[in-house]
RODREN-349435 format. One line per field, with one value per residue: residue number from 0; residue in one letter; x, y, z of N, C-alpha, C, O, CB in turn. Coordinates in steps of 0.2 Angstrom, whole numbers, plus 5000, padded with zeros to 4 digits. Glycine has a CB too. Example, Ala and Ser with C-alpha at 12.3 -4.5 7.8 and 13.67 -1.06 7.14 Angstrom:
BEGIN
nr = 0,1
rest = A,S
n.u = 5066,5064
n.v = 4972,4989
n.w = 5039,5035
ca.u = 5062,5068
ca.v = 4978,4995
ca.w = 5039,5036
c.u = 5066,5064
c.v = 4984,5000
c.w = 5039,5039
o.u = 5071,5067
o.v = 4983,5006
o.w = 5042,5040
cb.u = 5057,5070
cb.v = 4978,4997
cb.w = 5045,5029
***
This chain:
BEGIN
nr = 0,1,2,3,4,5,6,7,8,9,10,11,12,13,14,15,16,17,18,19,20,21,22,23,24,25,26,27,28,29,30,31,32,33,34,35,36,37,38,39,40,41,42,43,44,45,46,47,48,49,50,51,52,53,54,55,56,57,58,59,60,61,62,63,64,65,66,67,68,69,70,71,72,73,74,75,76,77,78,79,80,81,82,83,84,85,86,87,88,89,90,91,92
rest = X,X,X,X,X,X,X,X,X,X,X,X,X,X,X,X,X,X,X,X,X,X,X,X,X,X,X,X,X,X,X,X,X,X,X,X,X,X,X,X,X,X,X,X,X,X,X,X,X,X,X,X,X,X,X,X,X,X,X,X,X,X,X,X,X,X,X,X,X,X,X,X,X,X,X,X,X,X,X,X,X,X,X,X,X,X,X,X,X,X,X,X,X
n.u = 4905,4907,4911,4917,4923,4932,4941,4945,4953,4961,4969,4973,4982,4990,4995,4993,4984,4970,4969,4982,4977,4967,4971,4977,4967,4961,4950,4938,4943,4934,4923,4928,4933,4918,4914,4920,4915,4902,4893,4891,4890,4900,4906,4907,4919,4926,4929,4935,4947,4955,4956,4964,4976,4979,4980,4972,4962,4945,4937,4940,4931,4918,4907,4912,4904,4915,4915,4912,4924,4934,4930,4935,4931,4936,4942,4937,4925,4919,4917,4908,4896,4893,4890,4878,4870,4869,4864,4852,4846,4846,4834,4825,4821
n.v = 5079,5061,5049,5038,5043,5051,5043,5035,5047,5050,5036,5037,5048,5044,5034,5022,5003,4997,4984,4984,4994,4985,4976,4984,4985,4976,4971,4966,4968,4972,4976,4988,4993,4994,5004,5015,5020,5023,5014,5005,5007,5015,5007,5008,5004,5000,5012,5017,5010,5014,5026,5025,5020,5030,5042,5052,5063,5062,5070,5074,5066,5072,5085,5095,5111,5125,5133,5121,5114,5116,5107,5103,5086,5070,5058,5046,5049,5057,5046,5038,5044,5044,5030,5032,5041,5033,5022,5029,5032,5021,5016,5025,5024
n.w = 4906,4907,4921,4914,4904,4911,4918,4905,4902,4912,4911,4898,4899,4909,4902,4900,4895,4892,4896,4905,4915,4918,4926,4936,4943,4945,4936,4924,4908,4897,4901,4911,4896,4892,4904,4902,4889,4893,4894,4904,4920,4934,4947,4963,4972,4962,4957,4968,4966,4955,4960,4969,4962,4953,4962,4964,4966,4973,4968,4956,4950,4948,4947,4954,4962,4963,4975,4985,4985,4996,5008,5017,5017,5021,5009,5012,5016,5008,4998,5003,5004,4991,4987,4994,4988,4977,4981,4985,4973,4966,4974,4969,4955
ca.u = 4909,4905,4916,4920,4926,4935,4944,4950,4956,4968,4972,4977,4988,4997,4999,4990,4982,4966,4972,4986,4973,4962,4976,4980,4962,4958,4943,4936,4945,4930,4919,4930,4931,4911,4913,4922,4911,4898,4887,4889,4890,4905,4905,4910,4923,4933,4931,4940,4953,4958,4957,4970,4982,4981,4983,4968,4958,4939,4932,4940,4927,4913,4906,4909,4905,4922,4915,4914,4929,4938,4926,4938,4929,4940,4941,4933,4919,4915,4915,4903,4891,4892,4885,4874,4868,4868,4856,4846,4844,4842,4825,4820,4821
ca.v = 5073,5056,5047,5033,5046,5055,5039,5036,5051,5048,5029,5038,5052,5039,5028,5013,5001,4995,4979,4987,4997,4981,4971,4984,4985,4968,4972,4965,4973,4972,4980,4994,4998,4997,5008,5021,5022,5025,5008,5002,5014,5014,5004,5013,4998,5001,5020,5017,5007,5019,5032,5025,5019,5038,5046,5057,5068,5060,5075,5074,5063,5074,5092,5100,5119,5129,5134,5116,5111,5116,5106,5095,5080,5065,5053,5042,5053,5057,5039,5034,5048,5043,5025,5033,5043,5030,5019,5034,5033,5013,5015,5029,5020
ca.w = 4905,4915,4926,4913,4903,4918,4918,4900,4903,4918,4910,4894,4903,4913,4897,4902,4891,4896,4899,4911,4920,4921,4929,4941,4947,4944,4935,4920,4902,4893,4907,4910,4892,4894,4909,4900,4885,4896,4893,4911,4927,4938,4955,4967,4973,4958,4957,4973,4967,4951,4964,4973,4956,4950,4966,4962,4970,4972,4967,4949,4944,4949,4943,4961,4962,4968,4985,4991,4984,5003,5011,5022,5020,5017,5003,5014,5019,4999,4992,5009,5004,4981,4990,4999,4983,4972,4984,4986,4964,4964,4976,4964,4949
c.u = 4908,4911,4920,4924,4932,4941,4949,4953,4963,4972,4977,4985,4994,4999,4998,4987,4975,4966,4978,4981,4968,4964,4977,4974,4959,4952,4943,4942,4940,4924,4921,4930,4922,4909,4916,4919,4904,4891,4889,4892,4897,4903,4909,4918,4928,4932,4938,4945,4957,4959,4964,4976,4984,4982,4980,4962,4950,4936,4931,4934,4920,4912,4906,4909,4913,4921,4914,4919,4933,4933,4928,4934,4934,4938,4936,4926,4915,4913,4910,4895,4889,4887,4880,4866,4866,4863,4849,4841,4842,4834,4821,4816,4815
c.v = 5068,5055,5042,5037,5052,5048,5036,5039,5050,5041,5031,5042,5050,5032,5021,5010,4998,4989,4982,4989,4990,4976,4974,4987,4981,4967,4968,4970,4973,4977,4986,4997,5001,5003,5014,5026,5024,5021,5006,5008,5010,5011,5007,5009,4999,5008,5023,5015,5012,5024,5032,5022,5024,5043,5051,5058,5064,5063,5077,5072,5067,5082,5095,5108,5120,5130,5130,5114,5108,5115,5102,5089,5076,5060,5048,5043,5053,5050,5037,5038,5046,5037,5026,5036,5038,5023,5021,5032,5026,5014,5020,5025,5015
c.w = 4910,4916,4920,4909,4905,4915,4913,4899,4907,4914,4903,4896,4906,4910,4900,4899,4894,4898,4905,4916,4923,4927,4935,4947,4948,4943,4928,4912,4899,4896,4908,4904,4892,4896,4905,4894,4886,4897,4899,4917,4931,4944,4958,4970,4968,4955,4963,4971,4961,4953,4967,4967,4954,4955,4963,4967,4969,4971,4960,4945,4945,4948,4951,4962,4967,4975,4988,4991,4991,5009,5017,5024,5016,5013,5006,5014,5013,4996,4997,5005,4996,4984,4991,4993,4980,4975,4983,4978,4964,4968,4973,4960,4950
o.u = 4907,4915,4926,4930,4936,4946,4955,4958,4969,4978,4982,4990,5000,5003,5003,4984,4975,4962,4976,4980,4966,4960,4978,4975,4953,4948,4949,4943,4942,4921,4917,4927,4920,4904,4912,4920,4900,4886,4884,4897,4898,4898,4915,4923,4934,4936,4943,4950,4962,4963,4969,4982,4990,4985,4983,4958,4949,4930,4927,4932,4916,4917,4900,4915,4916,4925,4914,4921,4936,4932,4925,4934,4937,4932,4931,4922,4910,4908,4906,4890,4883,4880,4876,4860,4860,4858,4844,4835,4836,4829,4815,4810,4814
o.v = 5070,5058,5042,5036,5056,5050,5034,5037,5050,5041,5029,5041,5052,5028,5017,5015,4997,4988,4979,4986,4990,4974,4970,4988,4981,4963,4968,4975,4978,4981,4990,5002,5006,5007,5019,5032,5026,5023,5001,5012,5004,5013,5009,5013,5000,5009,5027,5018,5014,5028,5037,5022,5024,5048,5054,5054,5062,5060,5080,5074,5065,5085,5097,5111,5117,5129,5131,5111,5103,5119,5100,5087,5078,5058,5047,5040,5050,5048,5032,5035,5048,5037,5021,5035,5038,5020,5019,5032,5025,5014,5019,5024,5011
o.w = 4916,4913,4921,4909,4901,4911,4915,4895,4905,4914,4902,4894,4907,4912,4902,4896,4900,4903,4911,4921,4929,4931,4940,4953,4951,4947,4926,4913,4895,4893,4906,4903,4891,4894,4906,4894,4882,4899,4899,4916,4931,4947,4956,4970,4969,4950,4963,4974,4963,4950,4967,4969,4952,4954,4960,4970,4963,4970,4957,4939,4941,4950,4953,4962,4972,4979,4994,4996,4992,5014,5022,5029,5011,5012,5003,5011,5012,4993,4994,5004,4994,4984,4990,4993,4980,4972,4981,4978,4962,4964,4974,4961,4946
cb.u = 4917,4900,4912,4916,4923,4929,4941,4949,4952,4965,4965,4974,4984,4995,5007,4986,4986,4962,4974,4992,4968,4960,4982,4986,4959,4959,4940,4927,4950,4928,4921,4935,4933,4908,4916,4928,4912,4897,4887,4892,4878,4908,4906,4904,4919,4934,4922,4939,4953,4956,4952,4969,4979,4974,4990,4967,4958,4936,4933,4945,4925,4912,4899,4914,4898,4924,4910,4910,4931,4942,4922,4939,4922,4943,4950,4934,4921,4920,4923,4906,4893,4903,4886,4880,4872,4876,4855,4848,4851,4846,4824,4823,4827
cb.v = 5075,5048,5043,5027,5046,5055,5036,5037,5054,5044,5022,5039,5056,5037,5029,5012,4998,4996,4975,4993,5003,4977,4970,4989,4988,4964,4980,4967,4971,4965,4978,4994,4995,4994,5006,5019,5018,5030,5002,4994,5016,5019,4996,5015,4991,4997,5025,5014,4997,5021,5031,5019,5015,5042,5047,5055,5077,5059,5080,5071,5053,5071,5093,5098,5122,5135,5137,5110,5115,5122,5103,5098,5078,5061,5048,5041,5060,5061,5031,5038,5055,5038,5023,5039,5046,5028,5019,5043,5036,5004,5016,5032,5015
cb.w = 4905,4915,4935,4911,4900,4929,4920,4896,4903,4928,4909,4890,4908,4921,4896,4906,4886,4895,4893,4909,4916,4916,4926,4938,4946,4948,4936,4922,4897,4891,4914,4913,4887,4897,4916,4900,4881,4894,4887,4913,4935,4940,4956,4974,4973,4952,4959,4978,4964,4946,4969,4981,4951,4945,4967,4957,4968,4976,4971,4947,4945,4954,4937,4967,4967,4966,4988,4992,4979,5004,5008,5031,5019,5021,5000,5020,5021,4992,4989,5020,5006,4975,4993,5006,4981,4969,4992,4986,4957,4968,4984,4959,4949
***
């Protein structure tokens, strides 16, 4: 499952429309639906912000084996290192 549909997921659960969600991240509505159907990739900047609107764990959006799960790194720590990741894949590319 991707992240955009991680996200439809929470936005429906907490009965949001995507316009409500767009508002309360002040992001695009048309975008985020994109994002969620999986035609444009998440920015980390507003993974952050639904992060903090759902009061959800950073790790939901991602397939983390159970044994790192109690890794004591902070929210901080993981979205620093997704960036960090997601540089690494643009200079692939």
């Amino acid at each position: 499952m991707n992240i955009g549909t991680k996200i439809r997921i929470l936005r429906t659960e907490n009965k949001d429309s995507l316009q409500s969600l767009s508002e309360k991240v002040n992001h695009d509505k048309s975008n985020l639906s994109k994002i969620e159907r999986g035609k444009y990739d998440t920015p980390v900047e507003l993974l952050q912000k639904i992060i903090d609107v759902y009061n959800v764990d950073p790790r939901y959006f991602f397939n983390v084996p159970s044994e790192l799960v109690d890794i004591g790194a902070t929210d901080e720590e993981i979205l620093h290192a997704i960036k960090l990741i997601r540089l690494i894949q643009q200079d692939i590319k």
